[in-house]
Each structure stands twice: as C-alpha cells, then as structure tokens.
PDB file of N, CA, C and O in Angstrom:
ATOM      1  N   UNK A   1       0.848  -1.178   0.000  1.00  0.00           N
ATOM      2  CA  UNK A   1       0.000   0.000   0.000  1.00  0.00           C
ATOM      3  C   UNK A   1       0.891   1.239   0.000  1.00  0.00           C
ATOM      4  O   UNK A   1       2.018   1.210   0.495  1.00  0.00           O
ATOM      5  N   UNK A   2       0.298   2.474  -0.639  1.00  0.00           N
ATOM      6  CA  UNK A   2       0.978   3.554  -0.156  1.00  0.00           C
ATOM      7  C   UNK A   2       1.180   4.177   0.444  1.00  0.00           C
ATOM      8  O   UNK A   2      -0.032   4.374   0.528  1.00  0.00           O
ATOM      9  N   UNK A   3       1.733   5.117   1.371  1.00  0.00           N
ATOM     10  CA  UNK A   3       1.920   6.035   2.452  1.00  0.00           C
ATOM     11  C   UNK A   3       0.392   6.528   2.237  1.00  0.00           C
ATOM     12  O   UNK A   3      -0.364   6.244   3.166  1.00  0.00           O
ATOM     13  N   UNK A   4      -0.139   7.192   1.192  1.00  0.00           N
ATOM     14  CA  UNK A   4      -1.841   7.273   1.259  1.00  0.00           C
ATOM     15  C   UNK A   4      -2.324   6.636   1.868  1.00  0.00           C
ATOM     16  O   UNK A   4      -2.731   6.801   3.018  1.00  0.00           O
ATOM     17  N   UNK A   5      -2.388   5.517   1.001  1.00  0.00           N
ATOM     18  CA  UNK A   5      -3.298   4.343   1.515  1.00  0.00           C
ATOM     19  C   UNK A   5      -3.139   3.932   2.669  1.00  0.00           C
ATOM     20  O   UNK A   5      -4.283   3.850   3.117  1.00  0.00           O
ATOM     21  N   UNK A   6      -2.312   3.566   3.572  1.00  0.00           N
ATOM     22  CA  UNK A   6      -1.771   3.463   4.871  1.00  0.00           C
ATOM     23  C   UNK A   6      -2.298   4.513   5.970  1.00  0.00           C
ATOM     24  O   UNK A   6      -2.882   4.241   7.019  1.00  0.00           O
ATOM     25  N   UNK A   7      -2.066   5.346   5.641  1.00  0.00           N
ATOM     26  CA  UNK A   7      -3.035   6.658   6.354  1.00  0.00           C
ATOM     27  C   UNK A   7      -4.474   6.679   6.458  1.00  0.00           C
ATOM     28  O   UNK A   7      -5.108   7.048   7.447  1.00  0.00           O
ATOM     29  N   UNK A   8      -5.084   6.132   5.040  1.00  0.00           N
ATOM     30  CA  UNK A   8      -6.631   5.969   5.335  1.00  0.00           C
ATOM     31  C   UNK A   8      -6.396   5.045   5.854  1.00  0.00           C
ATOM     32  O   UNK A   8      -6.012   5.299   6.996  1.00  0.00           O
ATOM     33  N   UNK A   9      -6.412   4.066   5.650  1.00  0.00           N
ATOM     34  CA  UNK A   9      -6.740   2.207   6.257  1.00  0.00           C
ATOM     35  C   UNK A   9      -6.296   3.221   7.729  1.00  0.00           C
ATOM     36  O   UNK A   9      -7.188   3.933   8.190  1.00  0.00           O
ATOM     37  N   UNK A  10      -5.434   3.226   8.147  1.00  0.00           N
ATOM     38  CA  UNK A  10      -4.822   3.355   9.886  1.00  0.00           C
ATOM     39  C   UNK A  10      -6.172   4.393  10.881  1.00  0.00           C
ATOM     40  O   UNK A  10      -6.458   4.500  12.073  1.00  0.00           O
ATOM     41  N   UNK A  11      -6.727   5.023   9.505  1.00  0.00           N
ATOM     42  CA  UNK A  11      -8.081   6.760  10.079  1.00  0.00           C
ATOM     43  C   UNK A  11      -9.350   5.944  10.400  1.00  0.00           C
ATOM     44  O   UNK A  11     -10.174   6.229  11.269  1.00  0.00           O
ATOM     45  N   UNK A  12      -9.396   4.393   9.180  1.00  0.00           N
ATOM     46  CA  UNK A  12     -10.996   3.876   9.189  1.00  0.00           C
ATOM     47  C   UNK A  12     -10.923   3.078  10.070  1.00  0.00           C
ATOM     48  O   UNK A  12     -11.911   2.882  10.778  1.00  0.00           O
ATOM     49  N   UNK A  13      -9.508   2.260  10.322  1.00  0.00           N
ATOM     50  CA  UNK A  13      -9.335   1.259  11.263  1.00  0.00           C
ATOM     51  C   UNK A  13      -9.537   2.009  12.786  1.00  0.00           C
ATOM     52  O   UNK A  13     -10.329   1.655  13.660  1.00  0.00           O
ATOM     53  N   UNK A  14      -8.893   2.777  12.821  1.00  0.00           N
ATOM     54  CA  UNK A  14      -9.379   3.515  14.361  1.00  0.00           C
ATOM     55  C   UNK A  14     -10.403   4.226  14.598  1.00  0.00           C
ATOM     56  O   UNK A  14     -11.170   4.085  15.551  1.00  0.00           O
ATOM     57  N   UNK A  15     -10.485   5.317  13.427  1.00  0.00           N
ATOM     58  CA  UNK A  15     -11.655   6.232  14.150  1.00  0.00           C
ATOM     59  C   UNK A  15     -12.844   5.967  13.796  1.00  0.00           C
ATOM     60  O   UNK A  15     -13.785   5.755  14.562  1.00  0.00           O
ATOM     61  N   UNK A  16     -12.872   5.963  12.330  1.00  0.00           N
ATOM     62  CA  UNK A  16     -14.486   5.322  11.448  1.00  0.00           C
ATOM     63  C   UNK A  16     -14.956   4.145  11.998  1.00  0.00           C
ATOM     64  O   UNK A  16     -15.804   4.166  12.890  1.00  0.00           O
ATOM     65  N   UNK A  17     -14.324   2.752  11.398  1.00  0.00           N
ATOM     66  CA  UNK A  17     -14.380   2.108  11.902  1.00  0.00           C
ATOM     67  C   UNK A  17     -15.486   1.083  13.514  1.00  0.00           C
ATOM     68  O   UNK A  17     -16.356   0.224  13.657  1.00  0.00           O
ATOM     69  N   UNK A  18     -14.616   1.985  14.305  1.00  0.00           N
ATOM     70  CA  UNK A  18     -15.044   1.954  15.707  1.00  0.00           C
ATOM     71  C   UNK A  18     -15.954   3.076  16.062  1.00  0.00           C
ATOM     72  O   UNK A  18     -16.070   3.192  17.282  1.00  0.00           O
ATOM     73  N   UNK A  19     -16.585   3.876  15.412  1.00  0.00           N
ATOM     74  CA  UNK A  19     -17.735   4.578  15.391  1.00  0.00           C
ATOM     75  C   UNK A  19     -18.807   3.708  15.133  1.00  0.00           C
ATOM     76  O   UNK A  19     -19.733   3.737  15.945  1.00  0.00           O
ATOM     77  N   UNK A  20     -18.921   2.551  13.693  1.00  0.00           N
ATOM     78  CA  UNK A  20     -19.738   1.863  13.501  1.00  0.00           C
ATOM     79  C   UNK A  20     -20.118   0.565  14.196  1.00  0.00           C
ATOM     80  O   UNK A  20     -21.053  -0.233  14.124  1.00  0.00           O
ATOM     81  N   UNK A  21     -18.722   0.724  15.071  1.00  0.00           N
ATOM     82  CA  UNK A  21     -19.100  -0.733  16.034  1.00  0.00           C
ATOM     83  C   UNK A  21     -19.665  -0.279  17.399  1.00  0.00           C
ATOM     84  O   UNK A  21     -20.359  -1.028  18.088  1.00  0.00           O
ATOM     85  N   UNK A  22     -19.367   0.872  17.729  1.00  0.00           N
ATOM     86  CA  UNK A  22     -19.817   1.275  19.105  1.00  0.00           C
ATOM     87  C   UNK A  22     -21.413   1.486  18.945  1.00  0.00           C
ATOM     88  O   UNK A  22     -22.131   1.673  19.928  1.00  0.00           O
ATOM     89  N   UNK A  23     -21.801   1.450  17.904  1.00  0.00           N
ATOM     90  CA  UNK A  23     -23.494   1.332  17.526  1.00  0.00           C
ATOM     91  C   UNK A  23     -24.080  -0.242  17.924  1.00  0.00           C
ATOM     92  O   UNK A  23     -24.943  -0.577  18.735  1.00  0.00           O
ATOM     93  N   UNK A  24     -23.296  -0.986  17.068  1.00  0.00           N
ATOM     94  CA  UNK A  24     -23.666  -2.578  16.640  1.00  0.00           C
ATOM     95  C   UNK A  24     -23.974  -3.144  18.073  1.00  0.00           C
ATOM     96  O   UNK A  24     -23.095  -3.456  18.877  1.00  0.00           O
ATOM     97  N   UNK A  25     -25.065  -3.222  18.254  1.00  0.00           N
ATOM     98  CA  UNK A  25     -25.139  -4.339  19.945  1.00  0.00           C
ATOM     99  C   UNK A  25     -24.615  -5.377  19.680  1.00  0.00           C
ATOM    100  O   UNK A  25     -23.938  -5.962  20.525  1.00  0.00           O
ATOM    101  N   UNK A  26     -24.826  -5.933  18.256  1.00  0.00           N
ATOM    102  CA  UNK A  26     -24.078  -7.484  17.922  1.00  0.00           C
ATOM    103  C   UNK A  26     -23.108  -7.615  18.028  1.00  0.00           C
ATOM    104  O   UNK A  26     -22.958  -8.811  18.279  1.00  0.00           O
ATOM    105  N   UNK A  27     -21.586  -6.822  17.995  1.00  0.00           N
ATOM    106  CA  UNK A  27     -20.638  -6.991  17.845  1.00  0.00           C
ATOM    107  C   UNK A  27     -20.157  -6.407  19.710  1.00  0.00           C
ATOM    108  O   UNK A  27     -19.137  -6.865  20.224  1.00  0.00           O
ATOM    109  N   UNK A  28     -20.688  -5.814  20.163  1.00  0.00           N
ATOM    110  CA  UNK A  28     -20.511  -5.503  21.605  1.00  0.00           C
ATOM    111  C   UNK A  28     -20.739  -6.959  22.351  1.00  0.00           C
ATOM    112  O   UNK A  28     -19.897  -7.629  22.949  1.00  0.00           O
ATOM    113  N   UNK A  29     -21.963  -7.206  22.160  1.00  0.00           N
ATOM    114  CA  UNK A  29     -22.342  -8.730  23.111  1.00  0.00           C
ATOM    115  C   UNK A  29     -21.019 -10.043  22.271  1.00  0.00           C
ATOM    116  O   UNK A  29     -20.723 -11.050  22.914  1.00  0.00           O
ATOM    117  N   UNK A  30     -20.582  -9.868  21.283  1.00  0.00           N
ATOM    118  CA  UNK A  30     -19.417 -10.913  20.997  1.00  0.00           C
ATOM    119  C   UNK A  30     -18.622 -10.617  21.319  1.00  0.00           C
ATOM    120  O   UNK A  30     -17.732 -11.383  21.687  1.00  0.00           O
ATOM    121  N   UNK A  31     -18.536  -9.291  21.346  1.00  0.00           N
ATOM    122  CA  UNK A  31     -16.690  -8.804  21.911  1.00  0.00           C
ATOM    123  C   UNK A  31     -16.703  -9.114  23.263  1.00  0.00           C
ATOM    124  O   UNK A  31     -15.602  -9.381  23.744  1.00  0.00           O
ATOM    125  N   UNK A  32     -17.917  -9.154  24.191  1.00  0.00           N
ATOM    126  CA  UNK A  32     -17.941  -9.157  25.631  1.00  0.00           C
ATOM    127  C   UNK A  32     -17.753 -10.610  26.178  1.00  0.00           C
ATOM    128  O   UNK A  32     -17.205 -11.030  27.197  1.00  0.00           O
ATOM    129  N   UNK A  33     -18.505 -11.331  24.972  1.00  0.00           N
ATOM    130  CA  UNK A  33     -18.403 -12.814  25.386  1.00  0.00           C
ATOM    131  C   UNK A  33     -17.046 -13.536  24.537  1.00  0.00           C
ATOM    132  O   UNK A  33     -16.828 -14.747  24.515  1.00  0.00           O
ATOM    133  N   UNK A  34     -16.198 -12.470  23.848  1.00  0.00           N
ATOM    134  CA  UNK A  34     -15.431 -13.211  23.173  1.00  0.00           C
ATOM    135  C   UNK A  34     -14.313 -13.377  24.787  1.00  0.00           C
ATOM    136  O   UNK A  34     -13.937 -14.408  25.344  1.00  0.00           O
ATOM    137  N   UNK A  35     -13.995 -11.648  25.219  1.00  0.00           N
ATOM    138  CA  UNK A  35     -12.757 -11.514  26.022  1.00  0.00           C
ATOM    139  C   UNK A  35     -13.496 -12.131  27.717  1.00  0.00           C
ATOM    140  O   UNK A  35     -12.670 -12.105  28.629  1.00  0.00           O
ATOM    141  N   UNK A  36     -14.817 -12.603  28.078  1.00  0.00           N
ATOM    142  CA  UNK A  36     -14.846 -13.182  29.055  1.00  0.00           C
ATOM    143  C   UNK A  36     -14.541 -15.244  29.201  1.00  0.00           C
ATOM    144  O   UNK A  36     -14.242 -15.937  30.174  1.00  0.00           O
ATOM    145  N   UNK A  37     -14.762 -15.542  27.974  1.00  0.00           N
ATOM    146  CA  UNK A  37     -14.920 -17.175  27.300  1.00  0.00           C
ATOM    147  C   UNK A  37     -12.860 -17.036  27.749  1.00  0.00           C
ATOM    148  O   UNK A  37     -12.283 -17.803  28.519  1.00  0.00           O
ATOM    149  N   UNK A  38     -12.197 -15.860  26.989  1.00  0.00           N
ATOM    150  CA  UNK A  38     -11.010 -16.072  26.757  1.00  0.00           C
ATOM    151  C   UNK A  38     -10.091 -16.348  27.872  1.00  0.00           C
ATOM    152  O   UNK A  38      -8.996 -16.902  27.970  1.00  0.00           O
ATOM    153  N   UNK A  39     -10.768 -15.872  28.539  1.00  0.00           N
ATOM    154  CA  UNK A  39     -10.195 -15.511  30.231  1.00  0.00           C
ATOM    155  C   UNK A  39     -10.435 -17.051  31.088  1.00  0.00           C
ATOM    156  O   UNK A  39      -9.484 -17.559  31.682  1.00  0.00           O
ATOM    157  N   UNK A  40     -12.069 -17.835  31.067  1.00  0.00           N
ATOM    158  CA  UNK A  40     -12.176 -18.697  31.415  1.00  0.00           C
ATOM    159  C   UNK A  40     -11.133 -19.884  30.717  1.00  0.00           C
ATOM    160  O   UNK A  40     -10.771 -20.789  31.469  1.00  0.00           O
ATOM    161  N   UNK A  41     -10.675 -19.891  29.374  1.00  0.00           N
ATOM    162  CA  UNK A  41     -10.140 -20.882  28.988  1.00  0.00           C
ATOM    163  C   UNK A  41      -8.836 -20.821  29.625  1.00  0.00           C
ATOM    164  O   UNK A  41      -8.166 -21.841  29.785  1.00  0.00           O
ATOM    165  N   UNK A  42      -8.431 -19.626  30.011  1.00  0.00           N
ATOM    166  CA  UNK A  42      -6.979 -19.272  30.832  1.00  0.00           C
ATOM    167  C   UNK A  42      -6.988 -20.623  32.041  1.00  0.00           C
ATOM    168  O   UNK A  42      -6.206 -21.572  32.112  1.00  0.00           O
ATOM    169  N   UNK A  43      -8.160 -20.294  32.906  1.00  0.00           N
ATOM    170  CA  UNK A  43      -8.291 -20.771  34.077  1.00  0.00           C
ATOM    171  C   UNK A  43      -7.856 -22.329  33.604  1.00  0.00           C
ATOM    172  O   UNK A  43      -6.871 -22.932  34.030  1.00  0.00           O
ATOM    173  N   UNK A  44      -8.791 -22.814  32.658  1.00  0.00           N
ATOM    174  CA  UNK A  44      -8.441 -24.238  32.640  1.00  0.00           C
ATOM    175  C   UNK A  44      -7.206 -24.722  32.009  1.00  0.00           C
ATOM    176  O   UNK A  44      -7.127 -25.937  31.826  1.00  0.00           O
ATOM    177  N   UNK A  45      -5.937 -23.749  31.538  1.00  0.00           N
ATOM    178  CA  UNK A  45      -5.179 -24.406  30.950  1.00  0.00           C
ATOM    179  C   UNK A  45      -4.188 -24.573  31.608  1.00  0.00           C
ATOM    180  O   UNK A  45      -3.971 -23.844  32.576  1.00  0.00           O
ATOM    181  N   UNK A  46      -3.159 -25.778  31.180  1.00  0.00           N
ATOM    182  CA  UNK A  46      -1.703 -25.356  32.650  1.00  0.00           C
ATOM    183  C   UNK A  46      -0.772 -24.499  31.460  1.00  0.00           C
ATOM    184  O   UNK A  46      -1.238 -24.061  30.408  1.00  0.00           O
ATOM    185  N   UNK A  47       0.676 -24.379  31.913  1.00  0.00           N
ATOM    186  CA  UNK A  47       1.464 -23.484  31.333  1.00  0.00           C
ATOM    187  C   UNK A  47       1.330 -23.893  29.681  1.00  0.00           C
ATOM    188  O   UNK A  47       0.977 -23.133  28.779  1.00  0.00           O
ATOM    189  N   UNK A  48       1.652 -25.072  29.584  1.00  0.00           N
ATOM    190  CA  UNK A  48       1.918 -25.170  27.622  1.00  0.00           C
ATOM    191  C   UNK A  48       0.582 -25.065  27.257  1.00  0.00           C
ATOM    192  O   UNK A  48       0.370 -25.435  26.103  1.00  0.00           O
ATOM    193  N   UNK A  49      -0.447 -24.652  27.920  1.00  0.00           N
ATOM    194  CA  UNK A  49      -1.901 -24.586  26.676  1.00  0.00           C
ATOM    195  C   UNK A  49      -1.839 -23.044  27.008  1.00  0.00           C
ATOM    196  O   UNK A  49      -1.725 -22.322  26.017  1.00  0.00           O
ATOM    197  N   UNK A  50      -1.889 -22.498  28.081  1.00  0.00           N
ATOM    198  CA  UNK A  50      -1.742 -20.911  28.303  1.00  0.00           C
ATOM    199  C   UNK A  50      -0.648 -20.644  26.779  1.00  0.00           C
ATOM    200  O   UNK A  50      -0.927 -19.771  25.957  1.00  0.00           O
ATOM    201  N   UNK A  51       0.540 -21.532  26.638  1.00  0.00           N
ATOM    202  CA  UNK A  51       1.326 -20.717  25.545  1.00  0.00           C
ATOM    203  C   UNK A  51       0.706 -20.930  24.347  1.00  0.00           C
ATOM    204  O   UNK A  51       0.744 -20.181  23.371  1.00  0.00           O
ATOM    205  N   UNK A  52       0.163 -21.916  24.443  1.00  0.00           N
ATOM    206  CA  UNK A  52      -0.809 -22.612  22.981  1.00  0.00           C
ATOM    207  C   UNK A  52      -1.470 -21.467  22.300  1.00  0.00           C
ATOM    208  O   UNK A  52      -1.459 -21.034  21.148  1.00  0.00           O
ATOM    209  N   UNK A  53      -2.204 -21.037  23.712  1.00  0.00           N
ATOM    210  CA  UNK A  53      -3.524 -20.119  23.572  1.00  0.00           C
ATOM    211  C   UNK A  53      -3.146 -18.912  23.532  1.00  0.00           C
ATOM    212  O   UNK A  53      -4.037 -18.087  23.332  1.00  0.00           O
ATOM    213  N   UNK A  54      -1.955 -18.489  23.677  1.00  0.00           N
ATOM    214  CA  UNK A  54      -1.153 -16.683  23.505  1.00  0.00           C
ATOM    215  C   UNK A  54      -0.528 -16.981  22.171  1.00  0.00           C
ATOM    216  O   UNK A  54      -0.130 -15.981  21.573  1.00  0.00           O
ATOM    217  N   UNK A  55      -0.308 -18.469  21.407  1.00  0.00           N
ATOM    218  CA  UNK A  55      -0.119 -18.166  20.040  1.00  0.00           C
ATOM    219  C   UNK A  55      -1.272 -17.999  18.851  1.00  0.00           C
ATOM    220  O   UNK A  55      -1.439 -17.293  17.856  1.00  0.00           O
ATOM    221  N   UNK A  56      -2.042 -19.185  19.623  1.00  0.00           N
ATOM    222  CA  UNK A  56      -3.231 -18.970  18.641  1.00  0.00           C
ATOM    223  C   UNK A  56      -4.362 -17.364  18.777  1.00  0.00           C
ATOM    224  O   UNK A  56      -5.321 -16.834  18.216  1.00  0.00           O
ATOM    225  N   UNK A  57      -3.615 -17.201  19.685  1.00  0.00           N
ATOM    226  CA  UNK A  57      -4.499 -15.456  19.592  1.00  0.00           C
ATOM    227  C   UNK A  57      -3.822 -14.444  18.517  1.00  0.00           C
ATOM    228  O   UNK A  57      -4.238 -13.870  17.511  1.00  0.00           O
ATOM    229  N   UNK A  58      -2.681 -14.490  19.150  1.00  0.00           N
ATOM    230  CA  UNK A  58      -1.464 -14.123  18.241  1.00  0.00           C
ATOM    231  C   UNK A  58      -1.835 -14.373  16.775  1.00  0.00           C
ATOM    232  O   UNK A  58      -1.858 -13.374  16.056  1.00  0.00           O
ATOM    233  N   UNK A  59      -2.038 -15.192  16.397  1.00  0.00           N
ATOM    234  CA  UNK A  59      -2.247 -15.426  14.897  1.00  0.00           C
ATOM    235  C   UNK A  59      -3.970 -15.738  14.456  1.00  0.00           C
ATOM    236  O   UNK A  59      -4.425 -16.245  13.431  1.00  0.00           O
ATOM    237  N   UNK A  60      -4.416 -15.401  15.239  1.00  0.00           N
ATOM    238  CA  UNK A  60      -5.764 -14.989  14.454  1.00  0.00           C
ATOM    239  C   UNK A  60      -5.656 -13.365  15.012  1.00  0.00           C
ATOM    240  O   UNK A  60      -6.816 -13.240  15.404  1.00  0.00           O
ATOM    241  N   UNK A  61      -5.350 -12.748  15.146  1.00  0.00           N
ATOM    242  CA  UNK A  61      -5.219 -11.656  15.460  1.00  0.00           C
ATOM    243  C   UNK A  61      -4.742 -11.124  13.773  1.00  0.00           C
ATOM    244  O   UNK A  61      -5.364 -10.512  12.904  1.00  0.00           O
ATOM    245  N   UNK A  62      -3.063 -11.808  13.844  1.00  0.00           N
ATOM    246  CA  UNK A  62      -2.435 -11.365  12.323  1.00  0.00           C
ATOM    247  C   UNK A  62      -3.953 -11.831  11.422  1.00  0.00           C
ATOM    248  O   UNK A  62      -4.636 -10.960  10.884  1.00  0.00           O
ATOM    249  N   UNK A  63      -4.228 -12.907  11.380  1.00  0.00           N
ATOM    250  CA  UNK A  63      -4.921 -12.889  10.124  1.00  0.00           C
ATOM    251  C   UNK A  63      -6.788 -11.751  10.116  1.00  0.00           C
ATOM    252  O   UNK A  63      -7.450 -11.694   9.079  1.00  0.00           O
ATOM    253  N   UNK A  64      -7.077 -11.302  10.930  1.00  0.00           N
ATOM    254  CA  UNK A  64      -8.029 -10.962  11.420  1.00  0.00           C
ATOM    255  C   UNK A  64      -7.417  -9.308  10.807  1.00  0.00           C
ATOM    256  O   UNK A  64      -8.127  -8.741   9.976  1.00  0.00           O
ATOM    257  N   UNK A  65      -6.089  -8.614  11.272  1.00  0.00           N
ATOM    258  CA  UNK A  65      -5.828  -7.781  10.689  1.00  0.00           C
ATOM    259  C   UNK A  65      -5.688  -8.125   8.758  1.00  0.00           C
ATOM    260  O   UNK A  65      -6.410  -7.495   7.984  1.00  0.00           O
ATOM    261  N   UNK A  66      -5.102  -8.735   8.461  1.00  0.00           N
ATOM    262  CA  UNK A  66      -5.164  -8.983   7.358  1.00  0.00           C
ATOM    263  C   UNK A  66      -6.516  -8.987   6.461  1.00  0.00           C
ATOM    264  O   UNK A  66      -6.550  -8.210   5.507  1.00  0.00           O
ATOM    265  N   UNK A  67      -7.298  -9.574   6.641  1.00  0.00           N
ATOM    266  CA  UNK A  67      -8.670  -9.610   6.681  1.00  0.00           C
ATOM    267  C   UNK A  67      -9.293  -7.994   6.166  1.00  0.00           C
ATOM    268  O   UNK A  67      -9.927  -7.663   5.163  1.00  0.00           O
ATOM    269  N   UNK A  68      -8.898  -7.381   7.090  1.00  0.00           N
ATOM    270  CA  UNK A  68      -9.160  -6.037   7.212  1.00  0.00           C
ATOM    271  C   UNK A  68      -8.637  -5.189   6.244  1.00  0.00           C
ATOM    272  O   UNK A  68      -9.352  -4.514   5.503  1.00  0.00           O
ATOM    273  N   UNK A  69      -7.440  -5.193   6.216  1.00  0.00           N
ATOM    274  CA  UNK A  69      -6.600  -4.691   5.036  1.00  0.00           C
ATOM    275  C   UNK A  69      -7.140  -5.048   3.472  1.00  0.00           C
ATOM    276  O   UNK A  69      -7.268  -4.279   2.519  1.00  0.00           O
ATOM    277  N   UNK A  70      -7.455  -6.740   3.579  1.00  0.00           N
ATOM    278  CA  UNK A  70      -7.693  -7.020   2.211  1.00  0.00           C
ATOM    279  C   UNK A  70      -9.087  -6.484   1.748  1.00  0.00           C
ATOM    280  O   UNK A  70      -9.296  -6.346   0.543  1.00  0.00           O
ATOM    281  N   UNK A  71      -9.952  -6.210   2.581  1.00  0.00           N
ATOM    282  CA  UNK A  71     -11.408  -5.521   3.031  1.00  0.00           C
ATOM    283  C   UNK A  71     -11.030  -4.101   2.514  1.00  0.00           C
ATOM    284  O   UNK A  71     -11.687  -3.579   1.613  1.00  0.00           O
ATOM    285  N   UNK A  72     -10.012  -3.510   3.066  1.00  0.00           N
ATOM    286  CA  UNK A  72      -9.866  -2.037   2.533  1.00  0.00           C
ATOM    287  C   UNK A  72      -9.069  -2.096   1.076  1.00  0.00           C
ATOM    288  O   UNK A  72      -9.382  -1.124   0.388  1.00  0.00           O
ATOM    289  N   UNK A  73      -8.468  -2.659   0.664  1.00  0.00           N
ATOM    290  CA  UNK A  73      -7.818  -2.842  -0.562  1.00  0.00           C
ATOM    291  C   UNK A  73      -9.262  -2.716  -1.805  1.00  0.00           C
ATOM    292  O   UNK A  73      -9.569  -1.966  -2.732  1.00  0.00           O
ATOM    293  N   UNK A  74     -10.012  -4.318  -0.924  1.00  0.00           N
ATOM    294  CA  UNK A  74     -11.073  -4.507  -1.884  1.00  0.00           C
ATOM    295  C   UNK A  74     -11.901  -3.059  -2.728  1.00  0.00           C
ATOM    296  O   UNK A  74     -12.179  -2.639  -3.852  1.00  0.00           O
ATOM    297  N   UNK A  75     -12.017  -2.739  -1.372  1.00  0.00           N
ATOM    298  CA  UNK A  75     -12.915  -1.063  -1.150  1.00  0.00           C
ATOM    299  C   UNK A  75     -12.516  -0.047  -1.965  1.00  0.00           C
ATOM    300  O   UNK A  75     -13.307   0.596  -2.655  1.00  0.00           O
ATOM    301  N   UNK A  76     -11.490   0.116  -1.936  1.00  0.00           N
ATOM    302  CA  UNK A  76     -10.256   1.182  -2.875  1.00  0.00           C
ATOM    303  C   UNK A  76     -10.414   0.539  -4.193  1.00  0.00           C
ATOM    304  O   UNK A  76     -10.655   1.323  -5.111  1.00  0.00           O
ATOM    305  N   UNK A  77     -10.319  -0.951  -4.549  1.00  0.00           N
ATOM    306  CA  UNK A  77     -10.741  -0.940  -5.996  1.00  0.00           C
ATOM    307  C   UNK A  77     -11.916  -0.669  -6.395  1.00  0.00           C
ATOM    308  O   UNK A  77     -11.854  -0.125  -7.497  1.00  0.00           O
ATOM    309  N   UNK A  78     -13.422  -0.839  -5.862  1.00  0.00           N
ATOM    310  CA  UNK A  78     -14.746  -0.725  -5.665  1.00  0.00           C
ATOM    311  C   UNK A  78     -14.845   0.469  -5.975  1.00  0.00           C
ATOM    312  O   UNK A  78     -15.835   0.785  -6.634  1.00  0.00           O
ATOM    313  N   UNK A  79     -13.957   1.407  -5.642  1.00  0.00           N
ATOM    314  CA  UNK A  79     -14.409   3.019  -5.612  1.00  0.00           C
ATOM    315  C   UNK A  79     -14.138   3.250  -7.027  1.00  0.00           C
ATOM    316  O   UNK A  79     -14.807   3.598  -8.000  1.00  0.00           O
ATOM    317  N   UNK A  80     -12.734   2.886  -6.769  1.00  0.00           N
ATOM    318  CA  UNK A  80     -12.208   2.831  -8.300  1.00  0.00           C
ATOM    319  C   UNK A  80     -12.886   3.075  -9.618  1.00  0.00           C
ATOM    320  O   UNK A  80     -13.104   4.042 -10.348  1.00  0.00           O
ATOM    321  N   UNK A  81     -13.141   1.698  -9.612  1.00  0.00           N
ATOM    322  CA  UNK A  81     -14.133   0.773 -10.435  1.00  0.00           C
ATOM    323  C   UNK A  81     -15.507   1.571 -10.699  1.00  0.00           C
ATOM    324  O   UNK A  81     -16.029   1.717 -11.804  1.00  0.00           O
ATOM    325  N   UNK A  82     -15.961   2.030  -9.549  1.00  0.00           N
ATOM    326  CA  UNK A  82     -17.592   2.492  -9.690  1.00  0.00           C
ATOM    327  C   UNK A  82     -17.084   4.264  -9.984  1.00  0.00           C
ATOM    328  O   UNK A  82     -17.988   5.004 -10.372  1.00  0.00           O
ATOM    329  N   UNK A  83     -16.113   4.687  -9.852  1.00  0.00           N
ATOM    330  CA  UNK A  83     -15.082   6.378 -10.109  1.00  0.00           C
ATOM    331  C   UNK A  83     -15.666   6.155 -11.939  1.00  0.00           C
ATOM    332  O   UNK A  83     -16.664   6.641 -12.470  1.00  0.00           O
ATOM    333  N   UNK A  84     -14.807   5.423 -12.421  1.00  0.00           N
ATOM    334  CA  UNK A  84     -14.658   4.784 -13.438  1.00  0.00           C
ATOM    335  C   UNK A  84     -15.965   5.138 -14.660  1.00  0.00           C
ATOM    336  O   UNK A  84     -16.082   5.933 -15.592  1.00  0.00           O
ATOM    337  N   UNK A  85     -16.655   4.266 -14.162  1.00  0.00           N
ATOM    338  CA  UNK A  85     -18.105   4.355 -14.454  1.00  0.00           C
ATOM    339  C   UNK A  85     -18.784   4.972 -14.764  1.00  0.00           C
ATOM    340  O   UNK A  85     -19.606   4.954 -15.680  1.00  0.00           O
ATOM    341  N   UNK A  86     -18.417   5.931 -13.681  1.00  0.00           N
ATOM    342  CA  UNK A  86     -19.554   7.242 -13.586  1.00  0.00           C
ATOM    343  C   UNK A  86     -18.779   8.334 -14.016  1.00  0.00           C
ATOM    344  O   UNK A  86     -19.385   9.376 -13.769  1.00  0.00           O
ATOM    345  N   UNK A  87     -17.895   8.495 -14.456  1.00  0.00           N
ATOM    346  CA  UNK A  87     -17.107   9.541 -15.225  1.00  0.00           C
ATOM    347  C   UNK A  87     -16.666   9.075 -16.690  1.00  0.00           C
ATOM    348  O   UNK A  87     -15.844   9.776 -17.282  1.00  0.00           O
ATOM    349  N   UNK A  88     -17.177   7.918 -17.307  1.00  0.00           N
ATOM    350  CA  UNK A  88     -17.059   7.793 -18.607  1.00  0.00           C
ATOM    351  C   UNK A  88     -18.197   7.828 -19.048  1.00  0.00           C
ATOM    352  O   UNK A  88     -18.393   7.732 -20.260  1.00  0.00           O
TER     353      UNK A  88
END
C-alpha cells in the first residue's frame, strides 16, 4: 500500500471504523463474550496450553488484521471501479 493508503486504512481502522461498532449491539455482546470465554479458557489451561492459547491469539489476530486490510484494498478498488463508471 501507499503512504496514502496506509493513512486511510490506519483513520478507518481507528476512528471510522469503531464509530460503527460502538453502535452494533451485535458486535458488543461478541466482543464481551469473546474476552470473558477467553479468560475462562486461561483458568483451565496449565502453562503449555496458556502458551498454545497466547499463540493462537497471536495469529488470528495477524490474520483478522489482514482480513481487514484485504477488506480495505477490496474497497479502494470498488471506488475505483464504480469512479470509473460514472465519469465515462
């Protein structure tokens, strides 16, 4: 991406973004039951599943950002594409 592009993605990812989720009750009641479920699985694990479970967060995390990015990429061609359109 470009220093542009990097700047929007970093503005929608923080500020936009999380404007539209602080609306969503749906995504509040998962986020609430995601980080309380996460905490209980703590309790039941001994040390090597605790590390199990700080990698596999770890990497759905990376791909979860990724996700996002490829979401804003998509978007930027979409505009593109429909820019395109409507000016020929």
């Amino acid at each position: 991406m470009t220093d542009l592009m990097e700047a929007l993605f970093e503005y929608i990812n923080k500020v936009t973004l999380q404007n539209y989720l602080a609306v969503d009750s749906d995504y509040r009641i998962s986020s609430t039951r995601r980080d309380t479920w996460s905490l209980e699985i703590l309790d039941h694990l001994d040390e090597e599943g605790r590390a199990l479970f700080d990698r596999y967060e770890k990497a759905a995390f990376q791909e979860h950002s990724c996700l996002l990015e490829a979401m804003f990429l998509a978007t930027v061609d979409l505009c593109r594409e429909l820019n395109g359109r409507l000016t020929a």
